[in-house]
N, C-alpha and C positions, 0 to 999 in steps of 0.2 A: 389219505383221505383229504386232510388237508390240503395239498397240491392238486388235487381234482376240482375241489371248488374253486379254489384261487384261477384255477386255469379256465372252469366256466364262467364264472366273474368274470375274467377277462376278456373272455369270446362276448359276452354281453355286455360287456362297456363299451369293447369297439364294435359292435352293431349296432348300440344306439346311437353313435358319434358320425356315422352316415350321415352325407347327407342327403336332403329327400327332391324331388326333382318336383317344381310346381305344378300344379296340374293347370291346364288351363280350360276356359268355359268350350262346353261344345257348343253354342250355340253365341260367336261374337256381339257387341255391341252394336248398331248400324252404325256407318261411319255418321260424320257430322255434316258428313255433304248431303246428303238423304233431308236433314233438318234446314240449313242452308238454303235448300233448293225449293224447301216448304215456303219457308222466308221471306224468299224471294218472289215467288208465283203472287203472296199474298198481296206481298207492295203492289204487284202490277196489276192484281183483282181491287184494292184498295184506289189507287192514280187512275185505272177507266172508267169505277166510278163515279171519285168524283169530279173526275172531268165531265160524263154527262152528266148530272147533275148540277154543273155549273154554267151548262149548255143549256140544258132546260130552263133553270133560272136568265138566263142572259133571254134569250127567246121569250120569255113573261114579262112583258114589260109594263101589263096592269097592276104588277103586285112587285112592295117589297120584301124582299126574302131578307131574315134575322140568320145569322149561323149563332147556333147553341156552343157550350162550350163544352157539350154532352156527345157535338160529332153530328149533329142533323140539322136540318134549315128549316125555316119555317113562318109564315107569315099570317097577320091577322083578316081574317073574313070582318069577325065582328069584334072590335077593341072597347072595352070599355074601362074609361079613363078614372073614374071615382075609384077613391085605395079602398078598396074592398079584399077580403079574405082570399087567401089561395090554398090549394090544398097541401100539407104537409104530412110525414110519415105517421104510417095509422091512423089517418082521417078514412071513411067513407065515401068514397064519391062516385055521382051518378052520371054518366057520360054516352053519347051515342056517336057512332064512329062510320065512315065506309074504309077501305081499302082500294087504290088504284096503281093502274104502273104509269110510269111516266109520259107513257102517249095519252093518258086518261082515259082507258080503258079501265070500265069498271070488275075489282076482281070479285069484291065481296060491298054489297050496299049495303045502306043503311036500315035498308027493312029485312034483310038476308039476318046480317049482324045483332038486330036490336038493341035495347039500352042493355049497356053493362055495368053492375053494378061491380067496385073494384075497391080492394082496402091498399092504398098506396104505401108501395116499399114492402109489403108484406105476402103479397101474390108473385106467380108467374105469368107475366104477360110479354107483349112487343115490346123490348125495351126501350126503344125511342118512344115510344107514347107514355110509357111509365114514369119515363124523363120529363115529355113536356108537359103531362098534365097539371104540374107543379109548377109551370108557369102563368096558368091560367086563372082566372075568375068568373065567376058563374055567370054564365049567360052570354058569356066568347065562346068563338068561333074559329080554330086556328087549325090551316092546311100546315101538315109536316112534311115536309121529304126527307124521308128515314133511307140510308146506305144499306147495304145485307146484313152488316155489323150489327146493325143496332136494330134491326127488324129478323129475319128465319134464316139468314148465314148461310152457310155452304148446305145446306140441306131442304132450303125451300120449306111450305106445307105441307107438300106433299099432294097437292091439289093444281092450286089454280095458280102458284106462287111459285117459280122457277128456283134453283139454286142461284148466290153470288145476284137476286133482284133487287132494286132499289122500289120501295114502293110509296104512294103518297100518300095519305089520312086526313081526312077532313073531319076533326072532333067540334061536337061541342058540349060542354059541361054544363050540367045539368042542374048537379046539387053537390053540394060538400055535408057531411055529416062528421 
């Protein structure tokens, strides 16, 4: 009896000491060319950007264009020089806005759009306009030219606003609260 167990003991210490063969995923990782190749397409949607945009600019030769350090340009219609308050996160502010594309072709006007009432930093909106209303003071006037990046990206509105568009915004602010 004893030499039975001892001999299944034994059968199952050298079973467990097998060893076991890894399994691998049925379903691989993508390679990192796939991501790479994202990458890459982006840089070259980011450089024809803003080369036209720095063509349209160059072509404007009524206006000077400011580059942000947010990634957008943009110049003042109406500047006013007295240090007056600008809006900062969680302020209210009152602002009315159009949309256009670079040939100024209107997408969305001013009367389409209406005023928008916006709590800064704390909403979702265009994020180049959420950027620069922060540089304004009440009762300016400032055209943006916003990149896809920082305006509806690879996915447009879905309307009137193409994928990968650069588009321009002419705000002006209304009120700070």
């Amino acid at each position: 009896m004893k030499n039975k167990l001892l001999f299944l003991f034994g059968i199952l210490f050298l079973m467990s000491c097998t060893t076991s063969k890894p399994r691998r995923p049925i379903n691989p990782k993508p390679s990192t060319t796939i991501f790479q190749d994202n990458i890459e397409a982006t840089k070259k949607i980011f450089e024809l950007e803003e080369s036209e945009i720095l063509e349209f600019i160059k072509k404007d030769t009524t206006k000077l264009y400011e580059t942000s350090s947010s990634g957008f340009w943009y110049t003042y219609n109406t500047k006013i020089e007295e240090k007056l308050a600008m809006p900062k996160t969680g302020d209210v502010v009152r602002f009315e806005y159009d949309i256009k594309d670079l040939n100024d072709s209107v997408l969305y006007s001013k009367a389409i759009l209406g005023v928008k009432n916006y709590k800064v930093d704390k909403e979702d909106f265009i994020s180049g306009i959420q950027k620069g209303i922060k540089l304004m003071k009440i009762g300016e006037t400032i055209t943006f030219v916003i990149p896809s990046y920082n305006a509806f990206g690879i996915s447009g509105d879905g309307n009137k606003i193409g994928i990968n568009k650069t588009i321009k915004s002419t705000v002006t602010l209304l009120n700070i609260n």
